[in-house]
C-alpha positions as CSV (number, residue, x, y, z in Angstrom):
1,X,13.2,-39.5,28.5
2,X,10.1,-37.4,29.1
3,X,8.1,-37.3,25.7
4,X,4.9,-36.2,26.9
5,X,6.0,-32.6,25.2
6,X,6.4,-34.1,22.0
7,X,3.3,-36.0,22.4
8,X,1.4,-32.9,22.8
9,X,2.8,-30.5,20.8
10,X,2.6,-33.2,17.8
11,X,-1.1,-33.6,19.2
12,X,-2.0,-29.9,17.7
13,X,-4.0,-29.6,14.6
14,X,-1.5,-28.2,11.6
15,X,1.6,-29.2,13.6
16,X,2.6,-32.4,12.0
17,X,2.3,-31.6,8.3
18,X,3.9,-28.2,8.8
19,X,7.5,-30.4,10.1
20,X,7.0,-32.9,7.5
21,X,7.3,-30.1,5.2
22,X,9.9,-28.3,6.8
23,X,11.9,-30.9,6.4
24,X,11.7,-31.6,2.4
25,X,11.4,-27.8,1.8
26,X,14.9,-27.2,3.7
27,X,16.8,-29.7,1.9
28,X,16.9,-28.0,-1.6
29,X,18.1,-24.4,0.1
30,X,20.8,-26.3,2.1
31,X,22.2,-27.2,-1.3
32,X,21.7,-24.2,-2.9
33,X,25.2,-22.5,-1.9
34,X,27.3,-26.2,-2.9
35,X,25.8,-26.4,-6.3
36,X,26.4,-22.7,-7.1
37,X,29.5,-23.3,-5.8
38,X,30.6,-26.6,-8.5
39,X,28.9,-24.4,-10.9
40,X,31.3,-21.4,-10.8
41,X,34.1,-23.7,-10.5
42,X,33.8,-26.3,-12.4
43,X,31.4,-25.1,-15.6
44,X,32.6,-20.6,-15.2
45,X,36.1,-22.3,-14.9
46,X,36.4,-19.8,-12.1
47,X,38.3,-19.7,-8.6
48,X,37.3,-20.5,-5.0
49,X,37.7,-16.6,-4.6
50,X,35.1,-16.2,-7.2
51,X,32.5,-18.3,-6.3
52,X,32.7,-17.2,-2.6
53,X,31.4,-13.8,-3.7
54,X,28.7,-15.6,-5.3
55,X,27.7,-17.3,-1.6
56,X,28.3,-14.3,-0.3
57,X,25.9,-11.9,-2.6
58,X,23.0,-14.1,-1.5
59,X,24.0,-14.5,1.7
60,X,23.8,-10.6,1.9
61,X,20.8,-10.6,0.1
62,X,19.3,-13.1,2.3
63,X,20.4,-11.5,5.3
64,X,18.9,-8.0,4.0
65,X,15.6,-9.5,2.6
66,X,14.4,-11.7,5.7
67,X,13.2,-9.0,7.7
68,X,11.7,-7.1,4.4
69,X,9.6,-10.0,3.9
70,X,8.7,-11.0,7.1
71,X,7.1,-7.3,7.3
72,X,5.2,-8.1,4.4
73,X,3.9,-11.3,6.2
74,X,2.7,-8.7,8.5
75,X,1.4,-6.6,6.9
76,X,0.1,-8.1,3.7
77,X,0.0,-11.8,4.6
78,X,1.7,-15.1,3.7
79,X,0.3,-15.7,0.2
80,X,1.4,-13.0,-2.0
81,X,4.6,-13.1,-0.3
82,X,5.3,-16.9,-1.0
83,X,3.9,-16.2,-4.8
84,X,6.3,-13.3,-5.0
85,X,9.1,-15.2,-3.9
86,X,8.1,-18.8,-5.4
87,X,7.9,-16.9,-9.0
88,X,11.5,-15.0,-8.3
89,X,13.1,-18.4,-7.1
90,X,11.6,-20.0,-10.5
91,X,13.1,-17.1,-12.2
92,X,16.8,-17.8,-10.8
93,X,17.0,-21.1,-11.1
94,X,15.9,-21.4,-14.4
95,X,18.4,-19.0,-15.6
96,X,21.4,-18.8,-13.6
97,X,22.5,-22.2,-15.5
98,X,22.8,-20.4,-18.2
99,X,24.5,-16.7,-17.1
100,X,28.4,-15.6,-17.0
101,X,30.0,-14.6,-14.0
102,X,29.3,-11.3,-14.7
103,X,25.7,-11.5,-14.4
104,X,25.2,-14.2,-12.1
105,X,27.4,-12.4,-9.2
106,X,24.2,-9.9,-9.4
107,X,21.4,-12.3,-10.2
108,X,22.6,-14.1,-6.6
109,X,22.2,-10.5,-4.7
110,X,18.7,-10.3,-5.9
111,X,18.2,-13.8,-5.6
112,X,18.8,-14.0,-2.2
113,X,16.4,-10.8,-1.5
114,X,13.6,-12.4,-2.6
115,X,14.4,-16.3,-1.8
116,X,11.7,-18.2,-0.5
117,X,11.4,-17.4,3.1
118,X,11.0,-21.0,4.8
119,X,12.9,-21.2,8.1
120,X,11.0,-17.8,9.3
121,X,7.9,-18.8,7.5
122,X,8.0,-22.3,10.0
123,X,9.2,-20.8,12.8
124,X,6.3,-17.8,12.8
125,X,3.9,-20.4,12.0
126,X,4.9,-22.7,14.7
127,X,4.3,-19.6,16.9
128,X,0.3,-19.7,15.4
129,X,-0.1,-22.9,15.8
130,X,1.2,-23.6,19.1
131,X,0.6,-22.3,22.6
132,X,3.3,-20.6,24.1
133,X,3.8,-23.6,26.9
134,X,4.2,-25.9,24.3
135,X,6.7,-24.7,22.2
136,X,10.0,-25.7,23.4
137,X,9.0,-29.1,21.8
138,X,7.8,-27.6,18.2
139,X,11.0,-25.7,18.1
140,X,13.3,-28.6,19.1
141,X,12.0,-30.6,16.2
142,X,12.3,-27.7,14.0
143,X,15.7,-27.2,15.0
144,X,16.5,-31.0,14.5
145,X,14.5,-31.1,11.0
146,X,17.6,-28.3,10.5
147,X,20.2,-30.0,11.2
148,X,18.4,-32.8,9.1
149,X,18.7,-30.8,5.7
150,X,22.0,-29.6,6.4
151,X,23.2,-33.1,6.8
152,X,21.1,-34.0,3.2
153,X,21.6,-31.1,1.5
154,X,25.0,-30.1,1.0
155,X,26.1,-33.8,0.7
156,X,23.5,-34.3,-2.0
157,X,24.2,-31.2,-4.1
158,X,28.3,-32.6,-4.4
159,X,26.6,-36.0,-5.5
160,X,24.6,-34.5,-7.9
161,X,27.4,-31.8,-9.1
162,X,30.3,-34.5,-9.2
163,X,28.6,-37.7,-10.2
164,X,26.0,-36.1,-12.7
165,X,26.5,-32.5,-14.2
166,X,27.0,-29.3,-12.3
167,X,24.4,-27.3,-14.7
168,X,21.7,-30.3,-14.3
169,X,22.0,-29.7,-11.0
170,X,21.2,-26.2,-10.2
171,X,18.3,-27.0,-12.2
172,X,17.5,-29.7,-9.7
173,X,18.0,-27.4,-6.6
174,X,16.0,-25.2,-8.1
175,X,13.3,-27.3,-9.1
176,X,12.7,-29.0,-5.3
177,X,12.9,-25.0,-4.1
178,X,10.0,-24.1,-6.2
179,X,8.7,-27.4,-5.6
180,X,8.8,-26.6,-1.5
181,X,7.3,-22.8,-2.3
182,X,4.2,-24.7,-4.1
183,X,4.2,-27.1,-1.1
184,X,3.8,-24.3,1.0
185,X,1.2,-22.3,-0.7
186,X,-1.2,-25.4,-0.9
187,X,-0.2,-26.2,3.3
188,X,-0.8,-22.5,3.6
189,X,-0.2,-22.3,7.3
190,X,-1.3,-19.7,9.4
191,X,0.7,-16.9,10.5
192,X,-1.0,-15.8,13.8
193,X,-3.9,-17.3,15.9
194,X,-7.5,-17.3,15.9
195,X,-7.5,-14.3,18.6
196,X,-4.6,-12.4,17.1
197,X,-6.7,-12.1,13.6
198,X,-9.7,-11.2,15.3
199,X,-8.3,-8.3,17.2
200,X,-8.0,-4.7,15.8
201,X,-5.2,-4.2,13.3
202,X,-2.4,-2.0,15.2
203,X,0.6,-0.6,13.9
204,X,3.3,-1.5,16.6
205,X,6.3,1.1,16.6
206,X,9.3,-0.5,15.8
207,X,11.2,1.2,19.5
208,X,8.3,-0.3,21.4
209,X,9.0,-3.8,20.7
210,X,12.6,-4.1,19.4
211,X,13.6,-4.0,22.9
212,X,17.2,-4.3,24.6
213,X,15.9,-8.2,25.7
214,X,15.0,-9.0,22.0
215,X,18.1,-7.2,20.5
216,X,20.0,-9.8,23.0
217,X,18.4,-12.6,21.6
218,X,19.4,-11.8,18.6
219,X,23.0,-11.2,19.1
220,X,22.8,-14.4,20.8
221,X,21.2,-16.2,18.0
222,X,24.1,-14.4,15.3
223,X,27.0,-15.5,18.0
224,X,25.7,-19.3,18.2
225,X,26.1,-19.5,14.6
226,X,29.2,-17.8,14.2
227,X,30.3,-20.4,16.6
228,X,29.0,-23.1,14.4
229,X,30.4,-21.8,11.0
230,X,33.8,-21.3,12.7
231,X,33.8,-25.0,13.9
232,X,33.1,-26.4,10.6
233,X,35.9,-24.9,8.9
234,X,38.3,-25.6,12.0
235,X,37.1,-29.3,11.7
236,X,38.8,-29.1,8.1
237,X,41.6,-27.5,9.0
238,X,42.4,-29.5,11.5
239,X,41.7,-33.3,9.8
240,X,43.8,-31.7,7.1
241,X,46.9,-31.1,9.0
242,X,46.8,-34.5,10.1
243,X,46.2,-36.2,6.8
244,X,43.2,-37.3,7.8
245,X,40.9,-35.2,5.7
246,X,39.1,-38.0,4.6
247,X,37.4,-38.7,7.6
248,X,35.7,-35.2,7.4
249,X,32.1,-36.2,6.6
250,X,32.4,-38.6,9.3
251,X,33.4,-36.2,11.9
252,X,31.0,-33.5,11.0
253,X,28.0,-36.4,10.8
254,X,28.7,-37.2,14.1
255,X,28.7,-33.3,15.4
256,X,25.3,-33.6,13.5
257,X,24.1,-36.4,15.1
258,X,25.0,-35.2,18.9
259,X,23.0,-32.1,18.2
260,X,20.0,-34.4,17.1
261,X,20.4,-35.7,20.6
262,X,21.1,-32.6,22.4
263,X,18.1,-30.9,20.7
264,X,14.9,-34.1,21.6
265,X,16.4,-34.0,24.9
266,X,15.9,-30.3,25.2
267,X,12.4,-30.3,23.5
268,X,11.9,-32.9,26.3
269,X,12.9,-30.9,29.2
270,X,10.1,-30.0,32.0
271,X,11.4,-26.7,32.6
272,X,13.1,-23.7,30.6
273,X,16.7,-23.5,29.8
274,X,18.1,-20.1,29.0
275,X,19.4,-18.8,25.6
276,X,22.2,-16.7,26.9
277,X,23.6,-20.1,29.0
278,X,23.3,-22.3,26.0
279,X,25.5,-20.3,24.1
280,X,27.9,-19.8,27.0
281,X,27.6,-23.7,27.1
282,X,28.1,-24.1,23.8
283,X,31.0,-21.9,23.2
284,X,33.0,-23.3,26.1
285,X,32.6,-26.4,25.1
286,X,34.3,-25.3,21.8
287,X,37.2,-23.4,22.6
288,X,39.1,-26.3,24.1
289,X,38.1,-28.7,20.9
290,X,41.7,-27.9,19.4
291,X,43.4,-29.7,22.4
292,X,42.4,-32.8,20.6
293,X,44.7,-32.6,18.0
294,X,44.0,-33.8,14.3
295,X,42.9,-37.3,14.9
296,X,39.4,-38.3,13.6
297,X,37.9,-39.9,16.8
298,X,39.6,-37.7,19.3
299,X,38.1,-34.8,17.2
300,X,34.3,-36.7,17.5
301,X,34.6,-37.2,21.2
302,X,36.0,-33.1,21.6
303,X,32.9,-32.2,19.1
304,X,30.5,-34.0,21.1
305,X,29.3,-32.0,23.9
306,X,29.4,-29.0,22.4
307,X,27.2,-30.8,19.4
308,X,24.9,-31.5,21.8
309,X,24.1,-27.6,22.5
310,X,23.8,-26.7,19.1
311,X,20.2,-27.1,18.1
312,X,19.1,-26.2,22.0
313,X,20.5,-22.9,21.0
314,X,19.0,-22.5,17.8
315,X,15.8,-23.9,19.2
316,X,15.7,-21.5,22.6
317,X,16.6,-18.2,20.3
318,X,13.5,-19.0,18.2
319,X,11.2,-19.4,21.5
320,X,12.2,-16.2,23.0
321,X,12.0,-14.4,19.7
322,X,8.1,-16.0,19.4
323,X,7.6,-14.7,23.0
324,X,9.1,-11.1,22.9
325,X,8.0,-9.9,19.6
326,X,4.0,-9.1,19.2
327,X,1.9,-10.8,16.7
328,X,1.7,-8.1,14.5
329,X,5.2,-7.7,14.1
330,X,6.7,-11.3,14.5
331,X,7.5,-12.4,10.6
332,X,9.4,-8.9,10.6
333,X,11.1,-10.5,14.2
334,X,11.4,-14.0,12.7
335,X,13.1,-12.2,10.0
336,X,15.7,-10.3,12.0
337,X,16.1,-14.0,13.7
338,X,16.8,-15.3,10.5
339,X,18.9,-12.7,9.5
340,X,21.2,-12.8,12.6
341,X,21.4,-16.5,11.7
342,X,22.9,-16.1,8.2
343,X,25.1,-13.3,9.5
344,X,26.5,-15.2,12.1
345,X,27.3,-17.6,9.9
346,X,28.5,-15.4,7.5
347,X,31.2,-14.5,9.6
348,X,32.4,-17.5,11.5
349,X,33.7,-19.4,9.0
350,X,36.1,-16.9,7.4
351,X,37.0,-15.8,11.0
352,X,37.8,-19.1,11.5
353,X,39.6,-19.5,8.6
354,X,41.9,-16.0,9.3
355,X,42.6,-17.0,12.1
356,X,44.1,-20.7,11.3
357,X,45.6,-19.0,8.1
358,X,47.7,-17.1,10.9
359,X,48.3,-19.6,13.6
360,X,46.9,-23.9,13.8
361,X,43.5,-25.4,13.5
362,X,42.9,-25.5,17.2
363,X,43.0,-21.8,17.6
364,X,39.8,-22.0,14.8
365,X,37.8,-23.4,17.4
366,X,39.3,-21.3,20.5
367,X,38.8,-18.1,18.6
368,X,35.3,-18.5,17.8
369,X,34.5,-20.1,21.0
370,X,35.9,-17.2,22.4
371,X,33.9,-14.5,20.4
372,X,31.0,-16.6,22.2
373,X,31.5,-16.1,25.4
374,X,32.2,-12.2,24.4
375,X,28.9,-12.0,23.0
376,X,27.4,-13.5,26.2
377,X,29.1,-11.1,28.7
378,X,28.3,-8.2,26.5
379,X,24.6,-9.0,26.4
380,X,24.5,-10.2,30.0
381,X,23.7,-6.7,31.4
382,X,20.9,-5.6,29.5
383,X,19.3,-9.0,31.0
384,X,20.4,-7.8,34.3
385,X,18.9,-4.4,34.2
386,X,15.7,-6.2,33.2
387,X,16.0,-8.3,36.3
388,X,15.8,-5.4,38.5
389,X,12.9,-3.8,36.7
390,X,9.5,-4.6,37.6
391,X,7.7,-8.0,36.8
392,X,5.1,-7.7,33.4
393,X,2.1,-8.6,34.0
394,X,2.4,-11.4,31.6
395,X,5.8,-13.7,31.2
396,X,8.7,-13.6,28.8
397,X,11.2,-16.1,28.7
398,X,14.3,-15.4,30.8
399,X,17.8,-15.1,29.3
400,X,19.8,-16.0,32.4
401,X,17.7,-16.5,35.1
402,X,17.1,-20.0,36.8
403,X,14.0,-21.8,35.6
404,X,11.0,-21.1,38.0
C-alpha cells in the first residue's frame, strides 16, 4: 500500500489538527438523532411514529439550512456563522430536555436550520488547506473519520439513553456539540487559500457555476447515501427474519470496517477513480446482498465489497464538488453536498423499509441498489455531452472517464 499520499497530505500545515477534530466534533451529531429518539419514547411516552417526525423535522431542517449557511461562509465568513450556530445549538440542547412533543416537533425544525455546520465546514476547509492534487488523501480520511463517528456515536447515545437516563443524555449530546462548535472557533480553520482571499471579491451567479457536471455530482452523492440508508435498514430486516437480530451490531461493524478499508486504499490510490463508477460499483454490489439469506456471516461476507465502496464514494463526491465549485461559492456547494447527503439518506431507509414491508428483506437491498444504478444511467449523459465539448483550460475531475 502506497502511503506516500497520506504522508503528504498529513505533511500540510493545519491538516492534522483539523481531522483530529473532525473526528471528536462528529461523534456528538451522530448521536444526536438516537438520543432524541429514547427521549420521545421512553421519557414523551410517545411512539416510533412520533419520534420519526422529530428525526425527520431536523433532518429537513438540516437539509434546508446547509446551503443557507454555507452562503454565509461565503459571504460573511466562518466565525459569525459558527457563533450563530454554536449559541442556537446551546439553545436546543439545553431546553429540548425539558419541552412536550408539541413544542419539541418544532424546536427540532429550527434546530436543524441552524445546527452546527461541521461536515461542510471540514470538507470546505480541507479544500483551503490542501492543493487540489493532494486531496483524494484528505478526503479519504475525512470520509473514514465519518464512518468513525457513526460507528461511536449512535452506539454511544443507546449506552447513555438505556444504561443512564434518556434526559441526562440529550444534555450530554448537546454538551460535546457545543463543545465541538467551541473547538472549532478556537481551530478557526480557513475557508479559502492565501490567493483566493487576496483576489477581488466577485459575486459568482448561481447558473454559472451550478452546472449540469456539479448537479451530477450531487445526485450522485444523494443516490450513494440513499443506498447506504436503505442497506442499514435491510440488514435489520433481514437478521430479523432469521432470528438472528442479535448479531446486528456485529454485522453492521463489519460493513463499517470494510469501508475503513475500502476508503485508505482509495486515499492511497495513484490515479483518480470516478464518482459516477463508484456508485455504480457500489450499488451493484448491493442489490444481490439479499441472496445471502438471514444468516449473520453470510450477510458480512455479501456486505463486504460493497462496504468497501462506501467511503470512496463519499470521499470522490466531496473532491469533485471542491474542484467544480469556485472559491467564492464553495461553503454554499459544500452545503448543497451536504444537503444531498442527508436527503439521500432521508429517503433510503424508509424506501427500504416500504419496500420489505411489501415483499422480504433481500428486496431492501435490491431495490435500493437498483435506484443506484438508475441514478447513474440518468446522470451518465450530461457527463457525456461534457465529453464531447471542448477541453477547459484548466482540469476538473472526470465522472466516468478513465483516469489519464
Amino acid at each position: 500500500m502506497n502511503l506516500k499520499p497520506y504522508r503528504a497530505a498529513l505533511a500540510l500545515p493545519g491538516v492534522r489538527p483539523l481531522l483530529l477534530v473532525s473526528v471528536l466534533a462528529r461523534v456528538p451529531h451522530t448521536a444526536a438523532g438516537v438520543a432524541l429518539t429514547f427521549y420521545v419514547l421512553l421519557v414523551l411516552d410517545r411512539g416510533y411514529g412520533a419520534a420519526g417526525l422529530v428525526g425527520a423535522a431536523m433532518t429537513v431542517g438540516a437539509a434546508l439550512g446547509a446551503p443557507l449557511l454555507g452562503r454565509l461562509v461565503d459571504r460573511r465568513g466562518l466565525k459569525p456563522v459558527l457563533i450563530l450556530t454554536t449559541v442556537a445549538e446551546a439553545v436546543f440542547w439545553s431546553t429540548a430536555a425539558q419541552l412536550p412533543y408539541g413544542l419539541l416537533l418544532p424546536a427540532a425544525l429550527v434546530a436543524g436550520l441552524l445546527a452546527l455546520p461541521i461536515f461542510s465546514v471540514i470538507r470546505q476547509s480541507i479544500a483551503a488547506l490542501v492543493p487540489a492534487d493532494r486531496r483524494r488523501p484528505a478526503y479519504a480520511l475525512d470520509s473514514m473519520s465519518t464512518e468513525l463517528s457513526f460507528m461511536i456515536g449512535p452506539a454511544l447515545a443507546v449506552a447513555l439513553s438505556t444504561a443512564v437516563s434518556p434526559r441526562l443524555t440529550l444534555y450530554a449530546v448537546g454538551g460535546g456539540i457545543v463543545a465541538a462548535g467551541l473547538a472549532l472557533l478556537v481551530l478557526n480553520p480557513p475557508v479559502r487559500t492565501d490567493e483566493e482571499r487576496a483576489a477581488p471579491a466577485a459575486r459568482v451567479p448561481r447558473r454559472e457555476w451550478l452546472t449540469a457536471r456539479l448537479v451530477a455530482v450531487l445526485a450522485v452523492s444523494a443516490a450513494g447515501t440513499l443506498v447506504l440508508g436503505g442497506t442499514d435498514v435491510a440488514v435489520v430486516a433481514a437478521l430479523r427474519a432469521g432470528g438472528e437480530v442479535g448479531w446486528t451490531g456485529v454485522v453492521l461493524a463489519v460493513w463499517a470496517v470494510a469501508s475503513l478499508i475500502g476508503g485508505f486504499a482509495f486515499g492511497a490510490l495513484s490515479r483518480p477513480v470516478s464518482p459516477l463508477l463508484l456508485l455504480a460499483a457500489l450499488a451493484a454490489c448491493t442489490v444481490p446482498v439479499g441472496l445471502a439469506g438471514s444468516h449473520w456471516w453470510l450477510l458480512c461476507l455479501a456486505l463486504f465489497p460493497a462496504g468497501m465502496l462506501c467511503a470512496p464514494t463519499m470521499a470522490a463526491t466531496a473532491d469533485a464538488v471542491s474542484r467544480l465549485s469556485p472559491a467564492a461559492v464553495r461553503g454554499e456547494a459544500m452545503g448543497l453536498h451536504g444537503s444531498s447527503i442527508t436527503v439521500g439518506i432521508a429517503i433510503g431507509a424508509p424506501l427500504a423499509g416500504a419496500v420489505i414491508d411489501r415483499s422480504a428483506a433481500a428486496w431492501g437491498f435490491a431495490a435500493t441498489g437498483l435506484i443506484g444504478l438508475l441514478v447513474a444511467l440518468a446522470v451518465l449523459p450530461a457527463e457525456l455531452r461534457h465529453r464531447r465539448q471542448p477541453a477547459p483550460a484548466e482540469p476538473t475531475p472526470d465522472l466516468v472517464a478513465a483516469p489519464r
